[in-house]
C-alpha positions as a printed Julia matrix, in Angstrom:
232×3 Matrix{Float64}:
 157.97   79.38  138.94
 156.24   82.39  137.03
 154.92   84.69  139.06
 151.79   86.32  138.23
 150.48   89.77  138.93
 147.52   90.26  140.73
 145.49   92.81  138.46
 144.3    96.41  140.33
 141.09   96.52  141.93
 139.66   99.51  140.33
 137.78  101.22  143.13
 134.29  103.23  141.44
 134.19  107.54  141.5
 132.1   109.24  142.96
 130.29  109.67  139.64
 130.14  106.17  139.11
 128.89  105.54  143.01
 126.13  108.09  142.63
 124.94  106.75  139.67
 124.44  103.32  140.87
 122.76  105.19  144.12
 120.28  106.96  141.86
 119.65  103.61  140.06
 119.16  101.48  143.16
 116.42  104.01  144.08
 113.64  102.29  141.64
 113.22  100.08  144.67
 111.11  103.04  146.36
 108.86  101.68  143.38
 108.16   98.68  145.63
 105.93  100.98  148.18
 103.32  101.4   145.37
 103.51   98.31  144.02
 102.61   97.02  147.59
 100.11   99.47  148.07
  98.52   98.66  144.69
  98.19   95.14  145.32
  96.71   95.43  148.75
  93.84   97.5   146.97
  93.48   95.22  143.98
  93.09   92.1   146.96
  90.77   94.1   148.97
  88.86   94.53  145.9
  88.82   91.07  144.81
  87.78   90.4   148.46
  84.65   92.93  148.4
  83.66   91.1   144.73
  83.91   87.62  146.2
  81.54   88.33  149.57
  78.94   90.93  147.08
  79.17   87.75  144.62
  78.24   85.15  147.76
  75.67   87.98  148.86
  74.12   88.04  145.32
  73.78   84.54  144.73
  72.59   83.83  148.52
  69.58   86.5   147.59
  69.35   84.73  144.15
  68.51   81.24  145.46
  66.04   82.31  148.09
  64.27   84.58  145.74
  63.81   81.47  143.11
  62.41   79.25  146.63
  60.57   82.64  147.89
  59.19   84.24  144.52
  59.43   88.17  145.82
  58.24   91.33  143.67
  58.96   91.87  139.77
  61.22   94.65  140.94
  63.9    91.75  142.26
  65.29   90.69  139.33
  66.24   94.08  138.31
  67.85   94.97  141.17
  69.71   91.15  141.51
  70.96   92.17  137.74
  72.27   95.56  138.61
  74.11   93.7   141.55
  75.31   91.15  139.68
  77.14   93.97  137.34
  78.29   95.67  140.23
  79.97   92.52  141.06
  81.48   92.58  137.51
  82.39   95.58  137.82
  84.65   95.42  141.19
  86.12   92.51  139.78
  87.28   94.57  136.97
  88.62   97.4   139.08
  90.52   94.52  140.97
  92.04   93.16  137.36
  93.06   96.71  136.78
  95.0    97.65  139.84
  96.62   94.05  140.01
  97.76   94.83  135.93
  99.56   97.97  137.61
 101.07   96.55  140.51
 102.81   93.8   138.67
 103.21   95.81  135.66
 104.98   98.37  137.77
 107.39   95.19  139.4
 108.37   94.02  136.36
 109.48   97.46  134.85
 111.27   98.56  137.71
 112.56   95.54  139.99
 112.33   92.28  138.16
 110.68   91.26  134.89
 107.97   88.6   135.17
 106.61   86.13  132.74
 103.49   86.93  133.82
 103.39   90.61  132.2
 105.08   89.28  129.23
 102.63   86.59  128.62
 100.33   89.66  129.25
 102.18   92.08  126.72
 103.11   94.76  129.08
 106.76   95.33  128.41
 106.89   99.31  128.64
 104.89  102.08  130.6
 102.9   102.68  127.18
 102.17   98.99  127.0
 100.86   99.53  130.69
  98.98  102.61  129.79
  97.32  100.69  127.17
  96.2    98.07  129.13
  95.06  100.05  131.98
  93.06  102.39  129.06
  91.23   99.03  127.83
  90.48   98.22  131.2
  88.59  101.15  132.14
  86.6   101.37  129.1
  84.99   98.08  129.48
  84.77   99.21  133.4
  82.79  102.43  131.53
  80.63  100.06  130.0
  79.17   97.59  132.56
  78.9   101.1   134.88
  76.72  102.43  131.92
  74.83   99.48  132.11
  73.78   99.15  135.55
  72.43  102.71  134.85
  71.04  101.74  131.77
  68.97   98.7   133.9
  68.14  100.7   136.7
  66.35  102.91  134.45
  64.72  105.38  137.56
  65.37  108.49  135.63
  65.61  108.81  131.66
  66.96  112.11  132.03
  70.28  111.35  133.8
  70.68  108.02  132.4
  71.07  110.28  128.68
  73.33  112.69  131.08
  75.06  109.91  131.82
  75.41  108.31  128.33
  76.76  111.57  127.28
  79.22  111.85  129.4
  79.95  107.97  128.8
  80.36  109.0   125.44
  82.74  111.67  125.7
  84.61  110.19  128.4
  84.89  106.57  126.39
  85.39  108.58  122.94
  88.44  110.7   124.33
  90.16  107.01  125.98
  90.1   104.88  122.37
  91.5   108.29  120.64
  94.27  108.06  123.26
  94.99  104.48  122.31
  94.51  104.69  118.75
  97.02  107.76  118.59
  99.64  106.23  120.94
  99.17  102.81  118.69
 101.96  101.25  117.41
 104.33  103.13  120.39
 104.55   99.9   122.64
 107.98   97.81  123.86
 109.8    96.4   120.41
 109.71   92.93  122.3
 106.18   92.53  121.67
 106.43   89.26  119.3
 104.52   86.38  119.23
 106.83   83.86  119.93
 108.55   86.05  122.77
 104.47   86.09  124.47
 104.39   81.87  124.18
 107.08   81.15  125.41
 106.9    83.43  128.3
 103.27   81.67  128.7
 104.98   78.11  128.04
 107.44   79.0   131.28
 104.91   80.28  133.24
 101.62   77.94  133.08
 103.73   74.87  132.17
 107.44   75.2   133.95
 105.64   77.46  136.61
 108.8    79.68  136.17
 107.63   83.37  137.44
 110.81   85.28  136.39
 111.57   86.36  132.9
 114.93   85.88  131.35
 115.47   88.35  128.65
 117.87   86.12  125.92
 120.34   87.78  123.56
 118.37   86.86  120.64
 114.89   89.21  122.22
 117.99   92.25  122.46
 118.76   91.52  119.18
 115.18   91.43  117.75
 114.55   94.73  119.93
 117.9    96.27  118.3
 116.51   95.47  114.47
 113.37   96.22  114.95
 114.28   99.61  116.29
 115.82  100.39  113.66
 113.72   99.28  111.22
 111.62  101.35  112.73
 114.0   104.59  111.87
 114.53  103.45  108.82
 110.49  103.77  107.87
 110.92   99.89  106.95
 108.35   98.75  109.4
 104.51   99.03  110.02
 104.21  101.59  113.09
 100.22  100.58  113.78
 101.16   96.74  114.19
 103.26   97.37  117.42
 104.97   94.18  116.62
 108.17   95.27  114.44
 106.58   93.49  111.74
 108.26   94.63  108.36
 106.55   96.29  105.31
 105.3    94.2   102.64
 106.6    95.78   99.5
């Protein structure tokens, strides 16, 4: 009989302990990503009763004809529904955003294209100018004073100008596994396999790895975000 030797167990350094203790702390994450999505539900909860409010006063001003004023005001309501649903969309984007870079990646966000805190940012960014835009236009309906509604657009303006220079500058900086086939498939195992975790395959590391340095190497088109190559 050969007798085999039972290999060391190599027992971590302190280096090595402390390093997997400062990694383990992007569970702390969790808190806000907790917090987050108890705002985006409460939001989605004020929408839904404002939205059964709004078409309760709807239906009995049709059967009870009131003043001209009421379908102004049932307009601006209806946008202020809109735009709490929106709010909603964009703290929910953050709070699973946030769990899938830091605990667990989801299908979900991939499906969604957020694979990076500038993918996030980017998101969140479109988000808030469309929020911009239905705010402007409740003002815009409401109409009671011309003066601040043009303060308003101004501001609008500036405020709406600076966010799409922010995006078009950072364009182009996103995750390197933004690719088409990487965002169906994710889709595929999440509407049709109802599979909520995403498994990251050697073949997306390898895609990440030549795209990156395709990138470096000038060889690919920095505004498509998509390591798509340069057409000669």
């Amino acid at each position: 009989m050969t007798r085999t030797r039972s290999q060391p167990v190599s027992t971590p350094s302190k280096r090595e302990w402390f390093s997997e203790l400062i990694g383990r702390t992007r569970f702390v994450v969790l808190i806000a990503v907790i917090a987050v999505l108890l705002v985006a539900f409460s939001l989605f909860l004020q929408g839904t009763v404002l939205a059964l409010q709004t078409v309760y006063e709807t239906w009995r001003d049709m059967l009870q004809p009131g003043p001209d004023g009421t379908v102004t005001a049932l307009s601006v309501e209806f946008l202020e529904v809109v735009s709490t649903m929106l709010k909603a969309v964009v703290f929910y984007i953050i709070g699973v955003g946030l769990y899938s870079l830091f605990i667990r990646p989801l299908n979900l966000t991939s499906s969604l294209g957020v694979e990076s805190l500038s993918d996030l940012e980017q998101k969140v960014v479109s988000m808030i100018v469309v929020i911009l835009g239905v705010t402007f236009l409740e003002h815009f309906i409401r109409w009671n004073s011309p003066q601040e509604t043009l303060y308003f657009a101004g501001a609008f303006a500036l405020a709406g100008g600076a966010l799409v220079f922010f995006q078009r500058v950072h364009r182009g900086q996103g995750s390197d596994l933004q690719h088409p086939e990487a965002k169906l498939r994710a889709r595929r195992e999440l509407f049709e396999n109802d599979t909520e975790q995403r498994e990251i395959r050697e073949e997306d590391v390898q895609r990440a790895a030549q795209a990156t340095e395709a990138k470096a190497e000038g060889r690919v088109n920095a505004d498509s975000g998509d390591g798509a190559l340069k057409r000669p």
